[in-house]
N, C-alpha and C positions, 0 to 999 in steps of 0.2 A: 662621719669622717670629714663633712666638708666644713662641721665647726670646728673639729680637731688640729686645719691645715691652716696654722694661722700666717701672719706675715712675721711670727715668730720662728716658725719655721724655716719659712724661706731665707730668711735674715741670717736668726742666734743659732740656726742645727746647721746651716751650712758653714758660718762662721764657725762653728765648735768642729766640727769637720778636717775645717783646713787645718785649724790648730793644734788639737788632740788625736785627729782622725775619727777611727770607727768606733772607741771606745763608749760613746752614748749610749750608742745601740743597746746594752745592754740594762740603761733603765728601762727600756722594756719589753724586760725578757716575762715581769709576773702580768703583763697582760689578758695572755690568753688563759690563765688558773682564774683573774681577778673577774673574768668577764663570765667566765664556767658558774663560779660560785654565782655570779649574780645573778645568773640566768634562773636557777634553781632556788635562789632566795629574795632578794629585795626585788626584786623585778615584779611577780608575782604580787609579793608582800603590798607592794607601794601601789600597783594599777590596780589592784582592786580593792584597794581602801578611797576611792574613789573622790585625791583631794587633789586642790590647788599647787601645793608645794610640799615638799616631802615632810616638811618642819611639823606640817600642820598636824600631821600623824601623832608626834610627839606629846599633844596634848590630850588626844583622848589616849592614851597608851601613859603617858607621867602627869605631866601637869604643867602648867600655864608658861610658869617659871623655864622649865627646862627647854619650850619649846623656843621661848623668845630669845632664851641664851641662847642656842644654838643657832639662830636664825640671824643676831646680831655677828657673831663668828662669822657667818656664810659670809656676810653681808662686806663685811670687813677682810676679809680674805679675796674673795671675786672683785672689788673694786682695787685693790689693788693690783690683781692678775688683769683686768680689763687696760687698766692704766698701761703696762707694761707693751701689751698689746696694740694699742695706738703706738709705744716709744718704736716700735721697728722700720713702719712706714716713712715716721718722721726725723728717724737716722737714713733712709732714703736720699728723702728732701735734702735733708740737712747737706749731704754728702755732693749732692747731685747741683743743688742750686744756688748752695751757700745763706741758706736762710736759719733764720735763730731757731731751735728747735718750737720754740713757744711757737710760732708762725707754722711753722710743719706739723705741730701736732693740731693748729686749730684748722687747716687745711682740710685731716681726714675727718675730726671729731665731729664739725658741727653737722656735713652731711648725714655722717650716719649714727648722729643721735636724730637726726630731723626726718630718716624713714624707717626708722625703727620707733620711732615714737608714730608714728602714722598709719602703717601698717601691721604694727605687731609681731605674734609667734608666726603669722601665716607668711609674712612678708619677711620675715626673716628665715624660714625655713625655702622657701623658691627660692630666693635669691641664693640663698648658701649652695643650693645645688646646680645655677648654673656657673654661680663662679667657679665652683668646684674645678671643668673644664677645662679654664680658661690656666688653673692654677696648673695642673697637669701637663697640659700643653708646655707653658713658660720653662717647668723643672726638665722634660726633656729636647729642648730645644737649647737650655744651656749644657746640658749633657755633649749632646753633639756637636755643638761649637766647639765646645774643649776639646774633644778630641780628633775635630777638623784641625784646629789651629796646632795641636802638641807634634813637636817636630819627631817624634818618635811612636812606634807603634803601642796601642795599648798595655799588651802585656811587658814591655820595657817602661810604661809608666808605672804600671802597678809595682816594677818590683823598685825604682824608687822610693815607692811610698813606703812597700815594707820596711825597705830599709832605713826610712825616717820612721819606724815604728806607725803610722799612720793607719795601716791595716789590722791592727790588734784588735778584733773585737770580744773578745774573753782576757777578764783577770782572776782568776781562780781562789787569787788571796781572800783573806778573811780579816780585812784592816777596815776597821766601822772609820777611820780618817778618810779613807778615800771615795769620792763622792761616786765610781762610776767601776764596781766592780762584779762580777757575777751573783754573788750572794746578795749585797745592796739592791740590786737591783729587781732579784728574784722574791726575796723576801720582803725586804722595804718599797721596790715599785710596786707588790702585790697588794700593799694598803696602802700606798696614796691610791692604786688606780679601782678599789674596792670604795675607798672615800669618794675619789672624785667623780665616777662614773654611779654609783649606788646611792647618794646622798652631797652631791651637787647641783642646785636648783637649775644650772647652765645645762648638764647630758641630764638629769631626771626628767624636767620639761619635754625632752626627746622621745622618752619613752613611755610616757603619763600621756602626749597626744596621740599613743598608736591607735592602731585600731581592737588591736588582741594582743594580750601574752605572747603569742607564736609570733606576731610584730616585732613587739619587743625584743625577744633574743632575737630573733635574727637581725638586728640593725647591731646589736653587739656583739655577737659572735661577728657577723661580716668585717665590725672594726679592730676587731682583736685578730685574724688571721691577716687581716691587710694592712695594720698600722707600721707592725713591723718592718716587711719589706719596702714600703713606703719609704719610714725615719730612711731605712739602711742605702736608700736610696738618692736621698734628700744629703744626707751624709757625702755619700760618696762624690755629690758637688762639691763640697769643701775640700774632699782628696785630690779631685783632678785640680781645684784652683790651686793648693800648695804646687802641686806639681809644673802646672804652666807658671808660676811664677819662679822656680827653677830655671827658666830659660826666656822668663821676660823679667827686668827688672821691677821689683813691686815698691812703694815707698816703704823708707824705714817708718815712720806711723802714718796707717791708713785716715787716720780719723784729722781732718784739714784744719780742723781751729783746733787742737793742741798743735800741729807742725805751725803753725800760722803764730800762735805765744811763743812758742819756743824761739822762731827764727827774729820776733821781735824783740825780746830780753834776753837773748843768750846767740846771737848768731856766729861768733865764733865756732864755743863747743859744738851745736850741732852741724856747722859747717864739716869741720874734722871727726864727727861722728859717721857724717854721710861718706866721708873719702874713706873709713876705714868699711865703711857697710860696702860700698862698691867693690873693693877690692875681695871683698869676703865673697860677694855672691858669684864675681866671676870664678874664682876657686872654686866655690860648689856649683858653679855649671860645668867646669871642667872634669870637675871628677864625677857627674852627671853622665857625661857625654861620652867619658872612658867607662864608663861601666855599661854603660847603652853597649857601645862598640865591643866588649870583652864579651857580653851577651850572644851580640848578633854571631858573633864569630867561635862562639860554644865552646870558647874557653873557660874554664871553671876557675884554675887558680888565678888568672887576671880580673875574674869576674870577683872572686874574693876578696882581691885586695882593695879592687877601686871600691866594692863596696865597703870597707873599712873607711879607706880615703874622705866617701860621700857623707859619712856618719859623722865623720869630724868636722869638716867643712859646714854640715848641716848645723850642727852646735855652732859652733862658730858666729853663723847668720843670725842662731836664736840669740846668743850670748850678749849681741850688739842690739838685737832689738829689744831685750828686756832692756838695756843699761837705755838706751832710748824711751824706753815707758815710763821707767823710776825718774826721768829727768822730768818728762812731761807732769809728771808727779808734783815734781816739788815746785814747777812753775807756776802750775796753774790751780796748785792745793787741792785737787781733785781723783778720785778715782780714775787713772789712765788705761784702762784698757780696752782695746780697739778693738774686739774683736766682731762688733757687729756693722765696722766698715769696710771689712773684708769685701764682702760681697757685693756690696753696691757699688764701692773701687774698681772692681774688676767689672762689673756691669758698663760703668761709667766709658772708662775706657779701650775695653777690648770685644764686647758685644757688636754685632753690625747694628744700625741705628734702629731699624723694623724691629729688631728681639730686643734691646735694651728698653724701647715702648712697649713692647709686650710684658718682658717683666716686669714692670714696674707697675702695669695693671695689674701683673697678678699678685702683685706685693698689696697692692690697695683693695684689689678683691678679696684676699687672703683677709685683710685684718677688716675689712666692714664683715664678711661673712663672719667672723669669731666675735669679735666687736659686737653684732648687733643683737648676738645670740646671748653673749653676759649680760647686757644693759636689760634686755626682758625679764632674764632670769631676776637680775638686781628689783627692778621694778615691780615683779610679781612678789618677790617674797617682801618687799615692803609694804606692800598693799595690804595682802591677803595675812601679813604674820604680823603686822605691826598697826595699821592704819585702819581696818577692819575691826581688828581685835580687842585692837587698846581707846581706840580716837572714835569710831562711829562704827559700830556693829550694823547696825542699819540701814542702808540706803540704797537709792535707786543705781540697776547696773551700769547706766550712764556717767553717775557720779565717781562709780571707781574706777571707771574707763576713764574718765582724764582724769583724778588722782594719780593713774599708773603711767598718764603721760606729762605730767609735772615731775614723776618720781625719776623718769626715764634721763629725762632732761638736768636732776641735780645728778642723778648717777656719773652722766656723762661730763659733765664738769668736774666732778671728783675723779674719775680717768684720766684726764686731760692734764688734770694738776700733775698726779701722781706721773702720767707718759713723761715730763720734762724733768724727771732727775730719774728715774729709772733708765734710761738709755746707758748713764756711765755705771754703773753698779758690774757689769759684766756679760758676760754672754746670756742675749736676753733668753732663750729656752731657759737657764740653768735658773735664772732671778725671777720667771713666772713661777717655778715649781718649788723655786724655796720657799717664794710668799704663801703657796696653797698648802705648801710640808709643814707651814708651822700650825696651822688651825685646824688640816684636816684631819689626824689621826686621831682628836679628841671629839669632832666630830662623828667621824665613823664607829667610834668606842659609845656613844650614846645610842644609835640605832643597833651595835652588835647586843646589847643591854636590852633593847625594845623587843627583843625576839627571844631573851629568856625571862620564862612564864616569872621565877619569883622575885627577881628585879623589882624594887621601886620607885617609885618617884624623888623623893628625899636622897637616895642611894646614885641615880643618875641625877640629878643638878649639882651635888657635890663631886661626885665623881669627874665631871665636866669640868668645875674648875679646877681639881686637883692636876687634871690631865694636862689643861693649860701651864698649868703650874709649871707643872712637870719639863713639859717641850720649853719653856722659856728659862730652865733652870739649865738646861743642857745648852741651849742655843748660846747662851750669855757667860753661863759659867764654864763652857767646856765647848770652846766654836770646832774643836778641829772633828769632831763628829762629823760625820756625813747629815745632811739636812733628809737624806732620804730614810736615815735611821729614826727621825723627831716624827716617821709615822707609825711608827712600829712601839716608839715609848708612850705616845698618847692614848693610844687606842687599849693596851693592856694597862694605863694605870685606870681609864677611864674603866674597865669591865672591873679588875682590881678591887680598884674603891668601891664601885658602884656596887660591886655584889657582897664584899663585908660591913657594908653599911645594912646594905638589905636585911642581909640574914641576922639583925640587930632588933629590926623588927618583930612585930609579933605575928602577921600573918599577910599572904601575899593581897596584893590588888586583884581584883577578876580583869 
């Protein structure tokens, strides 16, 4: 759970929060099915085939080919996710100190490439659990703030929020467009989180060090009944910050070097941008504060109206901030959206100074503890699936212990790169789980193959790249899919293919 708690989280889920509300939550609703099945299959499957990285499996089960393909995927998927993971800490920085993100992202990287390369799975597993703590602490400690500081009682915030829709956490439609709906999430987060938790060398490593099976599931069952209430929690900081910024002025864009271009090439428009955003937000504080009061005073039809009122008002504020994101757009030729300075914004300036330091470790603990758990994983399976395999089968243990910390060390360079243009892409939870949507389903569609007896080898290597095929035909040729749909198409072309190739065959593998 404590690699789970990235500084993605703290960042991109409370940012998504503010913005969208509670509607995350429901990528993951297939958790607890995806962790069920695993418990009863790969779990089992993988700890007592008694290997290095799950990949490795692959090859006495198909063949050479299939394993390295797969292992190249992993490899190419997690370095970019790891990358993403440094971008949170050093929209932080960026936010906090006005430093180039290149400077903030080499700030976290090089430490904690430099004791995860030293320590290893051992030192990367302590340390995860006692930042954990520390992480814990920070999330309820900005809970309380906020609702120290809201000049209104909680249940008059919450129903603000309803009424900006913020509280929705079920969408019951069946639109594969929309990235965050019940179905998507139940069905398509049940196979990213079967891919990622079952046949990701980052959580497999987790449960390949237990000590037993009975180890095993229970460290996923515990993260499957907890992660939920957790996200929904993490969440709900983003709802209370929309709402304090109802009654404290927030900038029309959080993010300082777009407001900083804009006001040097255009400072008129967004001069007269800001006077109409002022004027906006006082109206939806006003009609904020009338429906507070038509509340307290248990009138129903007054409470009806101002909330009508708040609903328009509240467009109104969005209305102006998008027209302000599309400008930052064209200024600075860049992807504008700010939503992972949400929180550091509000950190910056409305935190007391003791918890803005506080969070800000747990932002840095949050992403070394995630952080230093992918660079292992990255570096074990390049050892053990590639280096070993292809480069020197034989040699002393010594020797692939610092091969795995030369490997650890390009990993984390290749993160580093990736952290500095990954910040503006979007809200960063949404941009790690795209990059793991597009490779894992073709992934998990190979090990689904490895568990049936007449699958073969020839049948899974092609069926792998069809699968790719597949996800990048959709991603490219038809974006308005949900990316959490590209796990659910991978994974059935990969079983698909893989088993009408099979049965082409004249008799199975033993």
């Amino acid at each position: 759970m404590a690699t789970q708690l990235s500084a993605i989280t703290l960042i991109g889920t409370t940012g998504q929060g503010a913005t969208d509300g509670l509607r995350f939550v429901q990528f993951y609703f297939g958790l607890p099915l995806a962790m069920v099945i695993l418990g009863v299959t790969l779990v089992p499957f993988l700890h007592g085939a008694r290997v290095f990285t799950a990949y490795e499996y692959l090859e006495r089960r198909f063949d050479a080919r299939t394993r390295s393909l797969t292992s190249f995927l992993f490899l190419v998927a997690r370095g970019m996710s790891c990358g993403t993971i440094i971008a949170a800490p050093a929209v932080v920085f960026s936010a906090i100190f006005g430093w180039s993100l290149l400077w903030s992202v080499a700030l976290l990287g090089i430490p904690t490439v430099t004791y995860t390369m030293i320590g290893g799975v051992q030192a990367v597993t302590w340390v995860d659990v006692k930042q954990m703590g520390l992480i814990v602490f920070a999330v309820i400690a900005v809970i309380v703030t906020l609702l120290v500081q809201l000049p209104l009682a909680p249940d008059h915030a919450l129903a603000l929020a309803g009424a900006a829709g913020k509280l929705r956490a079920f969408d019951f439609s069946f639109d594969v467009t929309n990235d965050f709906t019940f179905w998507s999430g139940l069905i398509g987060g049940t196979f990213l989180m079967l891919s990622y938790f079952g046949t990701d060398q980052s959580q497999v490593q987790r449960y390949m060090t237990a000590k037993s099976v009975d180890h095993a599931r229970s460290s996923l069952l515990i993260s499957a009944y907890w992660k939920i209430p957790l996200q929904a929690l993490v969440l709900l900081i983003g709802v209370l910050v929309f709402v304090f910024f109802v009654f404290q002025r927030p900038p029309l864009l959080f993010n300082p070097a777009q407001e900083r271009a804009i006001r040097a090439s255009q400072p008129a428009v967004y001069g007269a941008l800001e006077e109409r955003y002022g004027t906006a937000l006082q109206a939806r504080e006003s009609a904020a504060r009338a429906l507070a009061a038509a509340r307290g005073r248990g009138d129903r039809e007054a409470s009806a109206i101002s909330l009508e009122l708040f609903k328009a008002r509240d467009a109104d504020v969005g209305a102006l901030r998008d027209e302000a994101l599309g400008l930052a757009r064209r200024v600075t030729g860049k992807t504008a959206r700010d939503v992972n300075f949400i929180i550091p914004w509000f950190v910056l300036h409305y935190l007391p100074i003791g918890l803005a330091g506080i969070f800000v470790a747990a932002v840095l603990a949050a992403a070394m503890s995630a952080v230093s758990g992918e660079l292992n994983a990255l570096a074990t399976v390049t050892v053990i699936d590639f280096y070993r395999r292809w480069v020197r089968p034989e040699a002393p243990d010594a020797h692939y212990l610092l091969v795995s910390k030369a490997a650890t060390g390009v990993w984390g360079v290749f993160a580093c790169v990736v952290a500095t243009f990954a910040a503006t892409l979007g809200s960063l939870i949404v941009v790690v789980n795209r990059f793991g949507s597009f490779f894992y389903g073709s992934i998990l569609g190979v090990f689904l193959l490895a568990m049936i007896p007449r699958a073969r080898a020839t049948g899974a290597f092609v069926g792998l790249i069809a699968g790719m095929a597949a996800v990048g035909a959709v991603n490219f040729g038809a974006p308005s899919v949900s990316w959490l749909w590209h796990n659910v198409i991978g994974a059935v072309t990969v079983v698909a293919v893989g088993l009408a190739l099979s049965a082409l065959q004249t008799s199975p593998r033993e």
